[in-house]
BATISE-471936 format. One record per residue (C-alpha): residue number from 1; chain; residue in three letters; x, y, z. Coordinates in Angstrom, 2 decimals. Layout:
! BATISE-471936
NODE    nr   kette   rest         x         y         z
NODE   NUM       A    ALA         X         Y         Z
...
//
This chain:
! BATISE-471936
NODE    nr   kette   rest         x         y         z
NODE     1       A    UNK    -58.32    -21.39    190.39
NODE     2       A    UNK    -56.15    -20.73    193.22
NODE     3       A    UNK    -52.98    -22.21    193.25
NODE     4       A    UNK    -51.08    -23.44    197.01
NODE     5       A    UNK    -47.31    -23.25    195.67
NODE     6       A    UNK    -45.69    -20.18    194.79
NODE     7       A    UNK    -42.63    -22.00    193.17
NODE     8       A    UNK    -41.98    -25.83    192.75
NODE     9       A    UNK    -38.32    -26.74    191.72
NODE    10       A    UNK    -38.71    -29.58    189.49
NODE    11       A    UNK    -35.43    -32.06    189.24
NODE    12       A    UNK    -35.22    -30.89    192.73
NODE    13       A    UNK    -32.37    -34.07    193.19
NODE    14       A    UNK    -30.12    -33.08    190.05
NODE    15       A    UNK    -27.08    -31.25    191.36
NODE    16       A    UNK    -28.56    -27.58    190.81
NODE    17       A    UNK    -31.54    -28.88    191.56
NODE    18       A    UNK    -30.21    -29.39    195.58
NODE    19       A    UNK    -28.29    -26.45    195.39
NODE    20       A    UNK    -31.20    -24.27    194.61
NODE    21       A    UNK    -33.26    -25.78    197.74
NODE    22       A    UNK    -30.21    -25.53    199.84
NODE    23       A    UNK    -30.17    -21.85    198.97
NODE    24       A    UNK    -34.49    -21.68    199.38
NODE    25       A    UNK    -34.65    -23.85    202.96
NODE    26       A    UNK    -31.27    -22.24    204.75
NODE    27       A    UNK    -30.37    -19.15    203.34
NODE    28       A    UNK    -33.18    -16.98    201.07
NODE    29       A    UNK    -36.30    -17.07    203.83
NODE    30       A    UNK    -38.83    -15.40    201.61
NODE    31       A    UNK    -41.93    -14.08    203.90
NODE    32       A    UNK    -45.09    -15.43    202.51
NODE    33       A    UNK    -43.68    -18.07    200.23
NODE    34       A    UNK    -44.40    -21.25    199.81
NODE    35       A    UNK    -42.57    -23.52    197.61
NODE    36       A    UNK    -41.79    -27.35    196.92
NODE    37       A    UNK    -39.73    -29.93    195.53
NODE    38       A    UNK    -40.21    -32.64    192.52
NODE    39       A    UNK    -38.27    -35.14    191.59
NODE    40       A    UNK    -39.27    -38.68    190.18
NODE    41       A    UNK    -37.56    -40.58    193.27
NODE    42       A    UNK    -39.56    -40.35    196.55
NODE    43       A    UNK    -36.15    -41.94    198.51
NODE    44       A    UNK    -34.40    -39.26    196.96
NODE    45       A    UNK    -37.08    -36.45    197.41
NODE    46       A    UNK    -36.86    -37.25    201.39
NODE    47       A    UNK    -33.18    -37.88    201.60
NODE    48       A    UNK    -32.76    -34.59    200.18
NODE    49       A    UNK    -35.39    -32.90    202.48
NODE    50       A    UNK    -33.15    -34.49    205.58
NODE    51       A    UNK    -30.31    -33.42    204.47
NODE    52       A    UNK    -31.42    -29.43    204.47
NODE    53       A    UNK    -32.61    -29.60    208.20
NODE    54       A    UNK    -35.12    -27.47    209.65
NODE    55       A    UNK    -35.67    -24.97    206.74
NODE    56       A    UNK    -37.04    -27.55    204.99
NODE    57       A    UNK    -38.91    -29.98    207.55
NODE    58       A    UNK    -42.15    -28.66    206.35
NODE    59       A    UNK    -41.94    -28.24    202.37
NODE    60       A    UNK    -43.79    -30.61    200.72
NODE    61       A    UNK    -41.99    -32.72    198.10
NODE    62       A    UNK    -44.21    -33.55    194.96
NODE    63       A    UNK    -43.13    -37.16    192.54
NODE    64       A    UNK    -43.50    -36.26    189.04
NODE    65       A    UNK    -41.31    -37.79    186.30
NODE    66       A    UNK    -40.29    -35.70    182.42
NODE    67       A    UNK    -42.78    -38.22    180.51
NODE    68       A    UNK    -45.69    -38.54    183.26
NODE    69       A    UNK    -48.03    -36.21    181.63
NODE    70       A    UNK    -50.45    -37.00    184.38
NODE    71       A    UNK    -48.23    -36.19    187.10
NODE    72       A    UNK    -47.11    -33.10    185.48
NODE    73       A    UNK    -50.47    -31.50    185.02
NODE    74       A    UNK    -51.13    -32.60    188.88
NODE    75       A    UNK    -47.87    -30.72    189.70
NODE    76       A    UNK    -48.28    -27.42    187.31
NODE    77       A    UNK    -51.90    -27.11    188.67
NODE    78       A    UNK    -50.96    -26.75    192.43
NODE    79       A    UNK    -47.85    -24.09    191.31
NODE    80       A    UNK    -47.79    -20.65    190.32
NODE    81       A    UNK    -44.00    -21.05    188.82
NODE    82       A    UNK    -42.31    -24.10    188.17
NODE    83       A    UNK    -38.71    -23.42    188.35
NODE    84       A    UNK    -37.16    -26.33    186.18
NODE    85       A    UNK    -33.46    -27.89    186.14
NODE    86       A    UNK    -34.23    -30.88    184.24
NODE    87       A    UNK    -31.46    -31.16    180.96
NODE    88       A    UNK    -30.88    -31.87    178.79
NODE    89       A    UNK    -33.83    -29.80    177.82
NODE    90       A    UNK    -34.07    -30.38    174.02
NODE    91       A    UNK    -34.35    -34.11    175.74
NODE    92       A    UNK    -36.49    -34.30    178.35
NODE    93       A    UNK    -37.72    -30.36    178.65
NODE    94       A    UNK    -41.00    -30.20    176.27
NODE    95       A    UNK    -43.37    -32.40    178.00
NODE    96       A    UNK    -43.56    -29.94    181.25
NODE    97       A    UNK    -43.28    -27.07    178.84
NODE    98       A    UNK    -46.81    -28.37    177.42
NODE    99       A    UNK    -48.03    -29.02    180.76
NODE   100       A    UNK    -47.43    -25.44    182.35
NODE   101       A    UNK    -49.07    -23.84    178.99
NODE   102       A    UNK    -52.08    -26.02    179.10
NODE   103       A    UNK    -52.26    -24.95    183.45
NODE   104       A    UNK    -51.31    -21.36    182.91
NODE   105       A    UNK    -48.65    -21.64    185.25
NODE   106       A    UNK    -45.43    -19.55    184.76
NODE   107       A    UNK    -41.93    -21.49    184.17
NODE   108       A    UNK    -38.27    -20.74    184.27
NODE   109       A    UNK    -35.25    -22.72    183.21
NODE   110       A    UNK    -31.83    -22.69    183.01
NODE   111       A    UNK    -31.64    -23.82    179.34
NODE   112       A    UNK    -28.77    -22.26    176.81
NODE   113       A    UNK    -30.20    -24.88    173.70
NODE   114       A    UNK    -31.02    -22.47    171.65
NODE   115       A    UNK    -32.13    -24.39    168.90
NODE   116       A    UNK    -34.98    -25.94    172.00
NODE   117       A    UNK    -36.09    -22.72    172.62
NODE   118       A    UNK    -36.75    -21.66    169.16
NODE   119       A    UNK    -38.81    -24.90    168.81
NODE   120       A    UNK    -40.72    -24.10    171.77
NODE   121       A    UNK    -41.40    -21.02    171.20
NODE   122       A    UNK    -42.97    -22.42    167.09
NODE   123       A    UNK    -45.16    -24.72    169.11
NODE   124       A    UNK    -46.29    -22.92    172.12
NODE   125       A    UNK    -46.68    -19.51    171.81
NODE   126       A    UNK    -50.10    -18.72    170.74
NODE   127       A    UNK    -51.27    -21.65    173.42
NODE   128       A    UNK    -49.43    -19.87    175.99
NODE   129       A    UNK    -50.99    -15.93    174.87
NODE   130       A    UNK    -54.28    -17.96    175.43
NODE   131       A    UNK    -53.57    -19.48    178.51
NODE   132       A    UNK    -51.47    -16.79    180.54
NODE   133       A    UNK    -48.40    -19.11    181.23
NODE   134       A    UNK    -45.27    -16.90    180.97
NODE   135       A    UNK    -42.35    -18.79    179.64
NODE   136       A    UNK    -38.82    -17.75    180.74
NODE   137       A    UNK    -35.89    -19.51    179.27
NODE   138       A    UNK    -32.06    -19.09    180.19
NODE   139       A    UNK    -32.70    -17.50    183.69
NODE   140       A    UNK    -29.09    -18.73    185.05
NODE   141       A    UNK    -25.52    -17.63    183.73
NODE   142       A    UNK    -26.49    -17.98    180.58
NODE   143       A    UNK    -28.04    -15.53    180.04
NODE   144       A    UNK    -29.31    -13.48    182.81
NODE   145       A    UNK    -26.34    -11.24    183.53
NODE   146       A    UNK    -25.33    -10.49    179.94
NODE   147       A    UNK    -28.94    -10.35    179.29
NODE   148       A    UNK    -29.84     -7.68    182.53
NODE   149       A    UNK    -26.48     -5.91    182.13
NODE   150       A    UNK    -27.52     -4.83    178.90
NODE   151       A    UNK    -30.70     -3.67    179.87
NODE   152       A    UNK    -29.19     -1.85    182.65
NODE   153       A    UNK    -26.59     -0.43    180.64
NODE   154       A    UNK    -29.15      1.05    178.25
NODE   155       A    UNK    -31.16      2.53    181.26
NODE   156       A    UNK    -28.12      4.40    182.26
NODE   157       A    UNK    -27.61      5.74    179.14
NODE   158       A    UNK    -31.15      6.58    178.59
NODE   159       A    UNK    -30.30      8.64    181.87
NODE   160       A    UNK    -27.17      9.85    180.89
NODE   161       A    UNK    -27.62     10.63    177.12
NODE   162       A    UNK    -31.13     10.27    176.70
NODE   163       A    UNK    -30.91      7.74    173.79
NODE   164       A    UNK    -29.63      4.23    173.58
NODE   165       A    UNK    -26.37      2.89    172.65
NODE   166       A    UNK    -26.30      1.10    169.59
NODE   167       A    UNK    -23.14     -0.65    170.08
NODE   168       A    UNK    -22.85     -2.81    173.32
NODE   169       A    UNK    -19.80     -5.33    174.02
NODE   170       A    UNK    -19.97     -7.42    176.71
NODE   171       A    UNK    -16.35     -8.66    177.83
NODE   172       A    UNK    -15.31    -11.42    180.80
NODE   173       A    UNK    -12.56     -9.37    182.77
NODE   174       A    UNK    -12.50    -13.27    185.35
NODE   175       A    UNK    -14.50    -15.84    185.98
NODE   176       A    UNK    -13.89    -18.55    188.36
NODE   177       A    UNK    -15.81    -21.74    188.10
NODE   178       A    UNK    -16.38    -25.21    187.20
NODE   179       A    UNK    -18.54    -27.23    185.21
NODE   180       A    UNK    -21.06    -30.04    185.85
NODE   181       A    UNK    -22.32    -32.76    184.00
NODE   182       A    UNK    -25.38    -31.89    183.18
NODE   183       A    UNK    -24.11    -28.74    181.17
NODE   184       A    UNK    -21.49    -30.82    179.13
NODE   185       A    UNK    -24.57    -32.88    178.40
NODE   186       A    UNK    -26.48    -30.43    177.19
NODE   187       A    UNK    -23.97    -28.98    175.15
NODE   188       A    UNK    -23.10    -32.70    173.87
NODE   189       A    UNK    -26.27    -32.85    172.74
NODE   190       A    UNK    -26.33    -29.67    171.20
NODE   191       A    UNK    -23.61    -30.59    168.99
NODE   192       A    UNK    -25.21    -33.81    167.86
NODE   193       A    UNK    -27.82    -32.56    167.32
NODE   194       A    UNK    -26.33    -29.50    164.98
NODE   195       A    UNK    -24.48    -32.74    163.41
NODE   196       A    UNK    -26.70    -34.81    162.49
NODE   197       A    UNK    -29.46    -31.77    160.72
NODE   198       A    UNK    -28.50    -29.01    158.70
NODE   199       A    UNK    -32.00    -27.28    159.36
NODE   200       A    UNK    -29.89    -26.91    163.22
NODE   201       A    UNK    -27.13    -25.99    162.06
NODE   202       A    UNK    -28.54    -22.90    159.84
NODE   203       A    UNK    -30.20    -21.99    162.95
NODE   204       A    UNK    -27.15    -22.05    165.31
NODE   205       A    UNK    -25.34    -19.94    162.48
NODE   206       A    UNK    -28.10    -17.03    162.91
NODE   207       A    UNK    -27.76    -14.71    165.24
NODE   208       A    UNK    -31.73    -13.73    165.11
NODE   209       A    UNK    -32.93    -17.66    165.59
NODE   210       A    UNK    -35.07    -16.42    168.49
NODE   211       A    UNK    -36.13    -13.30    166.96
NODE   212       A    UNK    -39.80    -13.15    166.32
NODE   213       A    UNK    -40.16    -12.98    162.55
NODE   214       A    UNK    -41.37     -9.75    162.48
NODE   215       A    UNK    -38.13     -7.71    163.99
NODE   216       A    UNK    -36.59     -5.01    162.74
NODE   217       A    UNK    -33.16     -5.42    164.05
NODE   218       A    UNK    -30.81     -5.17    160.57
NODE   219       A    UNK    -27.30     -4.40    162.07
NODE   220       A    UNK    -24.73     -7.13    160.74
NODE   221       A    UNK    -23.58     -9.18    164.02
NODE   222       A    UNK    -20.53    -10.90    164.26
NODE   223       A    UNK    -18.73    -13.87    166.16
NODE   224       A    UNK    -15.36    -12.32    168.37
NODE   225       A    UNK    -12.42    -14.40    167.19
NODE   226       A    UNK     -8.85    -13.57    168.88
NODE   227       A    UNK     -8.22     -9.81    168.54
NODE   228       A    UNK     -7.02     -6.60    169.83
NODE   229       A    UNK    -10.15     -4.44    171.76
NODE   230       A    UNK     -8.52     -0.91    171.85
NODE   231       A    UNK    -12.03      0.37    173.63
NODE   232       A    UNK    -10.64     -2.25    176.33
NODE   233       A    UNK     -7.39     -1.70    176.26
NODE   234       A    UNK     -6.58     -5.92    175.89
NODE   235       A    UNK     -6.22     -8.97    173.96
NODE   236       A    UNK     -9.80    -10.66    173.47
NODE   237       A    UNK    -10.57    -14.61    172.78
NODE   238       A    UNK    -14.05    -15.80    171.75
NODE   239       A    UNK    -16.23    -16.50    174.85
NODE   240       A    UNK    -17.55    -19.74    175.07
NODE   241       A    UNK    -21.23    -18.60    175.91
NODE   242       A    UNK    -21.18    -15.88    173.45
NODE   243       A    UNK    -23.30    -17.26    171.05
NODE   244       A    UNK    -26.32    -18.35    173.42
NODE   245       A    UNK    -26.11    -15.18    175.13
NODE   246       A    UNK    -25.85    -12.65    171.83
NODE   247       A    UNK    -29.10    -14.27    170.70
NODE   248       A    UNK    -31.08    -14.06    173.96
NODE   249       A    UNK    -30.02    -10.26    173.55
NODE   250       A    UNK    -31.24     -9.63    170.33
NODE   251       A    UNK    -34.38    -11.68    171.13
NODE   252       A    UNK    -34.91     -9.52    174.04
NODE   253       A    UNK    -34.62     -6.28    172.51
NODE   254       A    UNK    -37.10     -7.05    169.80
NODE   255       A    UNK    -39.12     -8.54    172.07
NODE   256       A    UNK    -39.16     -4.77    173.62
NODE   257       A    UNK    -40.00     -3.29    170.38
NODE   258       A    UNK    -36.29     -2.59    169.26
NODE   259       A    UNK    -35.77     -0.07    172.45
NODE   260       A    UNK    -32.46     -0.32    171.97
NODE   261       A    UNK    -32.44      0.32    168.36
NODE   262       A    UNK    -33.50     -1.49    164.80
NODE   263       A    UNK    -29.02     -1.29    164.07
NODE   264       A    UNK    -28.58     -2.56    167.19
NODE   265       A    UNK    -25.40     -4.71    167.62
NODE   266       A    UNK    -23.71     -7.20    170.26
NODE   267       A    UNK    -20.91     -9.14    171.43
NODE   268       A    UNK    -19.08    -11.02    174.35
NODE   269       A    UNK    -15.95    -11.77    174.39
NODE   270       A    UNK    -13.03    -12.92    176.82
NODE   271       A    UNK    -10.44    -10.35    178.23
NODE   272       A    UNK     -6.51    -11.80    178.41
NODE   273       A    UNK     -4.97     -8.65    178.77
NODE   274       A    UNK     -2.62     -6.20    176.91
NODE   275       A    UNK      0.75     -6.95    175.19
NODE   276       A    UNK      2.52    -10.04    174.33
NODE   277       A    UNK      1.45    -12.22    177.32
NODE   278       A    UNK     -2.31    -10.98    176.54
NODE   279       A    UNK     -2.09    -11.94    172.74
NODE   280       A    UNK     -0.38    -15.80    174.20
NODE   281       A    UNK     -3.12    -16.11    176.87
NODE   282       A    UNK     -5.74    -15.21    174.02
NODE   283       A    UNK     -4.22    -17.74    171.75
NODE   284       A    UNK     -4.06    -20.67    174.15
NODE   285       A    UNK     -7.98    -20.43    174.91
NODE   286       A    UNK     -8.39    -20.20    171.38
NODE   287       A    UNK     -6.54    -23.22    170.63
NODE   288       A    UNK     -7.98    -25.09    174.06
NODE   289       A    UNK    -11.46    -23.70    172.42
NODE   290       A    UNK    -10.93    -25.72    169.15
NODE   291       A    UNK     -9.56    -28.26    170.74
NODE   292       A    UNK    -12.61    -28.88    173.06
NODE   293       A    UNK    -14.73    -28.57    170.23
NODE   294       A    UNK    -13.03    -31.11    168.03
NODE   295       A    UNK    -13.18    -34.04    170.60
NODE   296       A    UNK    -17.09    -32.94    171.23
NODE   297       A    UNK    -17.87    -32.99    167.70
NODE   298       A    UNK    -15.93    -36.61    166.59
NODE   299       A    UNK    -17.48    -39.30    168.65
NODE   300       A    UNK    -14.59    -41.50    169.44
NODE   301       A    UNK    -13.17    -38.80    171.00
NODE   302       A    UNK    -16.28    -37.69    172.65
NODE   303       A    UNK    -17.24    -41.06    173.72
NODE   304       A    UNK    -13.53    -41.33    175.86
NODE   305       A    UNK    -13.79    -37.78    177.17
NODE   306       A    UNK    -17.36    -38.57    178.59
NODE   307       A    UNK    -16.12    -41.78    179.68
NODE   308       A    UNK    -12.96    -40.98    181.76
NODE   309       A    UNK    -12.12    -37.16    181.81
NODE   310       A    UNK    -15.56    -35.47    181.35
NODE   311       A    UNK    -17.84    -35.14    184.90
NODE   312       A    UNK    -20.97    -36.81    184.37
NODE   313       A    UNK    -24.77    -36.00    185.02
NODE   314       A    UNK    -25.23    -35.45    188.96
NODE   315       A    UNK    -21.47    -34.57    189.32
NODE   316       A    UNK    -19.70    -31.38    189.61
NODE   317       A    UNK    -17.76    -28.80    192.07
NODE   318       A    UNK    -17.59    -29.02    195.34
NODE   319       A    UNK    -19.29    -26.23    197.84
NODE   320       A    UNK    -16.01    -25.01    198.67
NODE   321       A    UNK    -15.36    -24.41    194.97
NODE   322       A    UNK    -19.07    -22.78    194.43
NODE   323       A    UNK    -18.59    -20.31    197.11
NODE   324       A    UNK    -14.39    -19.44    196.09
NODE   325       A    UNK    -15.79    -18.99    192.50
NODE   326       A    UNK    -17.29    -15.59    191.37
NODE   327       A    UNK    -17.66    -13.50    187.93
NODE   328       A    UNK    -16.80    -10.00    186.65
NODE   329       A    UNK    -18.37     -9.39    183.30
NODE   330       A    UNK    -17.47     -5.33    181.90
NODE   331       A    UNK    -20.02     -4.40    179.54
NODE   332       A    UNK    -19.16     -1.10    177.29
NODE   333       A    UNK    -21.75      1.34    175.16
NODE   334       A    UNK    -21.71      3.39    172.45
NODE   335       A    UNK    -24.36      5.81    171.21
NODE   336       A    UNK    -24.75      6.48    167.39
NODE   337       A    UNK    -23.07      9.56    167.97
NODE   338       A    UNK    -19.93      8.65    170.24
NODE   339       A    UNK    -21.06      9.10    174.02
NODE   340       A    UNK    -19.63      6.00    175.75
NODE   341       A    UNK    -20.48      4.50    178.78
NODE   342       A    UNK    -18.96      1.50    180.74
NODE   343       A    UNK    -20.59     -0.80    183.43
NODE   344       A    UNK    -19.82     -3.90    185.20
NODE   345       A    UNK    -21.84     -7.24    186.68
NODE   346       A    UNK    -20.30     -8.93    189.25
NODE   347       A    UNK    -21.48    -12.49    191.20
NODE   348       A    UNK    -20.46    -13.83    194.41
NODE   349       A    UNK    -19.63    -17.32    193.99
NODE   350       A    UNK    -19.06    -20.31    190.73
NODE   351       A    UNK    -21.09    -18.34    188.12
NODE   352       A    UNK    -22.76    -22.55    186.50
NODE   353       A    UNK    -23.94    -23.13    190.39
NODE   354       A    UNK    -23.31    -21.08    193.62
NODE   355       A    UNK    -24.85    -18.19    191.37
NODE   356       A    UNK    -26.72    -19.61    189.06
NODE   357       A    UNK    -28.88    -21.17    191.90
NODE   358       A    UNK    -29.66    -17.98    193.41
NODE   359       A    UNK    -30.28    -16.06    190.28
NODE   360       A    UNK    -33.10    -18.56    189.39
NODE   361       A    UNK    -34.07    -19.26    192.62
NODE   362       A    UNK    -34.85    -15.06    192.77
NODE   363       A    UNK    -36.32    -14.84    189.32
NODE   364       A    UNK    -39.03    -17.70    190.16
NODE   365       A    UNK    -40.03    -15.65    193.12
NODE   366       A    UNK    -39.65    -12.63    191.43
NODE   367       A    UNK    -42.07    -13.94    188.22
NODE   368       A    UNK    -44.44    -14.99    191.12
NODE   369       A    UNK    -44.63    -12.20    193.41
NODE   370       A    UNK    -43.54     -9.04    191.41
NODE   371       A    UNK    -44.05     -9.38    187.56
NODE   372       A    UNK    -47.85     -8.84    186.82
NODE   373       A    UNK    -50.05    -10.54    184.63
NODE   374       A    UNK    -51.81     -7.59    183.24
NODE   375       A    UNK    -48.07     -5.69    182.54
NODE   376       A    UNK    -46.47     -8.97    181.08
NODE   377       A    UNK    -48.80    -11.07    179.59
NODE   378       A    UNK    -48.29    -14.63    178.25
NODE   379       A    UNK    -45.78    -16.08    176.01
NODE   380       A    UNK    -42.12    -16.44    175.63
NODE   381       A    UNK    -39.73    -13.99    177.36
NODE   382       A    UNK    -36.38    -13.71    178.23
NODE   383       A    UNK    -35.01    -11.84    181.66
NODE   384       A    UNK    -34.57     -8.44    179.95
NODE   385       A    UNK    -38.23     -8.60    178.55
NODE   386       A    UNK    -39.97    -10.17    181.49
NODE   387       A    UNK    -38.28     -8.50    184.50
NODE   388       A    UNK    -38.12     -4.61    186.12
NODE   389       A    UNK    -36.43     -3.10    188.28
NODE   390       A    UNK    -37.87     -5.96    191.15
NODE   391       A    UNK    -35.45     -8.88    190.01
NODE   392       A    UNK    -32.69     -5.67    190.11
NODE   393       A    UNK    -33.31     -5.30    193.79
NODE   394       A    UNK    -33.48     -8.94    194.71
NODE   395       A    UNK    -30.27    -10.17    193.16
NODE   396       A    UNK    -28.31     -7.51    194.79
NODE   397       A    UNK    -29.82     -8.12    198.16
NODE   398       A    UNK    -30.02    -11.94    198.39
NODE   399       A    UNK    -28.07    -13.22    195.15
NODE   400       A    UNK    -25.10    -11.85    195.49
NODE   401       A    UNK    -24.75    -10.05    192.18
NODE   402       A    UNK    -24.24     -6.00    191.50
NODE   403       A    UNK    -25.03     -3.58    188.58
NODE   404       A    UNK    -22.67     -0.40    188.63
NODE   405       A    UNK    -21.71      1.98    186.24
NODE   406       A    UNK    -18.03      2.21    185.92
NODE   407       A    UNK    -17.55      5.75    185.27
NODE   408       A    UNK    -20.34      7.74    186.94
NODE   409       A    UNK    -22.38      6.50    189.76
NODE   410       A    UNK    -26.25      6.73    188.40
NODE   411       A    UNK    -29.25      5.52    190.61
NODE   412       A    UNK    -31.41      2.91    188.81
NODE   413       A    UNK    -35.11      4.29    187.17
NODE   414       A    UNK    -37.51      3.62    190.27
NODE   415       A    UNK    -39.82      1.00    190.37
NODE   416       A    UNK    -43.27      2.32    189.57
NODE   417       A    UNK    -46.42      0.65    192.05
NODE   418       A    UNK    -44.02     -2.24    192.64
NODE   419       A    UNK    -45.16     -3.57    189.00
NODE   420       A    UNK    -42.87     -4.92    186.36
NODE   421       A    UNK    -41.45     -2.10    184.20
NODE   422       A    UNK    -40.12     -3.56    180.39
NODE   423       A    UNK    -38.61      0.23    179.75
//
């Protein structure tokens, strides 16, 4: 059955939601695409649709609510992609899940609940094979640039050395940025949910949760804590997203048949810098770290932070902020027998928002217009498993992101047809 939408961005009024059809009405014009936006207010559907002007005076807006199973079928049968922002997922994300399965029609998110997508991925997966819906979780900051830069690291080295590297650190050299409230209330629910079963817990604690069963990767993984990086030259703290991102990693590589090895290991971390004031800086995030955690985790203290410091759902920075903030991630590799190689991801604005609305905005159309269904069948993917070289090109032409190797300029593999290529 033919389908009339390329993409649909469903929570289209959330606060990525309108900064992901800002970025699709006024400033990515894709030729040939058609796209819409759902919501389950029709005041707020149109208000929105005002507010972005001309580039968006003629895209339709769609009223479909988390729990309307109805008006989700209705919505994933006219789409090709449904692009969702609608969190916290482990709350409110199955139902549409079920519903683009059941259609066949491909999805992205912008989840980092882990313990969501495992369950997804126990429920839907042979539904989805059958039906040809391609599932892509964690298509924003978490975890498409440490997920891509690692798969773009080992393509370089592939080139370079002819083998993978079987060690790859991914560090945060800056990052400028703020949060919204939808992401502390994902992550608030996260925790309470990790609180309240052990069965979560256990999974958050294992590195190859979203593993298929059947991997081969054995190498021992481990959490950074604060510590001295002599391959970086600086004082390290734990990265917040590190352990979201390390198991989207690991999922990926099985997920490509262990091309970057069956000992392959990962981590993220957070560069401070060398010397005293490094090793201070590195012990102040720690502390701020456990600090934050503690008031999440004990709910008098989580109920006041929510109520009067915390932003909440629909809040967060201001466009000014999105477009002064930016990331520089430094990703280094190691073969099993010592050749090294060092590249870096960079984005052009707030690395939760400015960028994480383009980056999903280009993998929908990306998953729509350049991944094939006969080279990436359906199922649950991640970026590094789903998308080729196609998703390379567009977020370095219209997301604002680059891939480079540090120490010797190497051209990416070509693109092949203009197909999807998982090597």
């Amino acid at each position: 059955m033919s389908k009339e939408l390329d993409v649909v961005v469903f929570g289209a009024t959330s606060f990525i939601g309108k900064i992901i059809c800002q970025y699709l009405a006024n400033e990515h014009i894709e030729p040939n695409f058609t796209w819409a936006m759902a919501a389950r207010s029709e005041a707020k559907l149109e208000s929105l649709r005002a507010e972005l002007g001309i580039g968006a005076e003629h895209v339709p807006v769609i009223l479909a609510e988390s729990f309307d199973k109805a008006a989700l079928s209705a919505m994933c049968g006219r789409a090709k992609v449904v692009l969702s922002t609608v969190g916290p997922y482990a709350l409110y994300g199955e139902p549409l899940i079920a519903a683009c399965v059941a259609a066949g029609t491909d999805y992205c998110d912008l989840t980092g609940e882990t313990q969501w997508m495992k369950r997804m991925v126990a429920r839907y997966s042979d539904q989805a094979k059958l039906s040809g819906s391609r599932i892509v979780h964690a298509c924003g900051f978490d975890s498409l640039p440490s997920d891509l830069g690692v798969k773009f690291l080992q393509q370089q080295a592939q080139i370079k050395f002819g083998k993978a590297c079987s060690a790859v650190k991914m560090r945060v050299k800056a990052m400028k940025g703020g949060a919204s409230g939808g992401t502390i209330a994902s992550g608030v629910n996260a925790f309470q949910e990790a609180a309240n079963d052990p069965a979560v817990r256990a999974e958050m604690r294992d590195w190859y949760s979203l593993c298929p069963a059947d991997h081969r990767n054995s190498a021992k993984q481990r959490s950074v804590h604060m510590e001295y990086d002599g391959d970086f030259k600086s004082w390290v703290s734990p990265f917040i997203m590190a352990d979201v991102n390390t198991k989207v990693v690991l999922r990926t590589n099985a997920l490509l048949g262990e091309q970057y090895g069956s000992q392959f290991y990962y981590d993220e971390g957070y560069l401070t810098g060398d010397g005293e004031k490094g090793k201070k800086v590195a012990k102040r995030m720690v502390l701020g770290t456990k600090f934050f955690g503690a008031v999440i985790m004990l709910a008098p203290l989580r109920w006041l932070a929510l109520k009067f410091f915390l932003p909440k759902p629909g809040e967060g920075p201001s466009s000014h902020a999105q477009r002064a903030g930016f990331f520089d991630l430094r990703l280094w590799g190691r073969t099993v027998s010592g050749e090294e190689i060092r590249i870096k991801v960079t984005g052009d604005r707030d690395p939760g928002y400015g960028s994480t609305a383009k980056m999903i905005a280009q993998a929908a159309i990306s998953l729509c217009q350049d991944v094939d269904k006969a080279k990436l069948q359906g199922g649950f993917w991640t970026p590094g498993s789903a998308f080729g070289e196609a998703l390379f090109h567009r977020l370095e032409a219209s997301a604002g992101l680059t891939f480079e190797v540090e120490d010797v300029q190497l051209s990416k593999p070509q693109q092949k047809n203009g197909t999807n290529e998982t090597s």
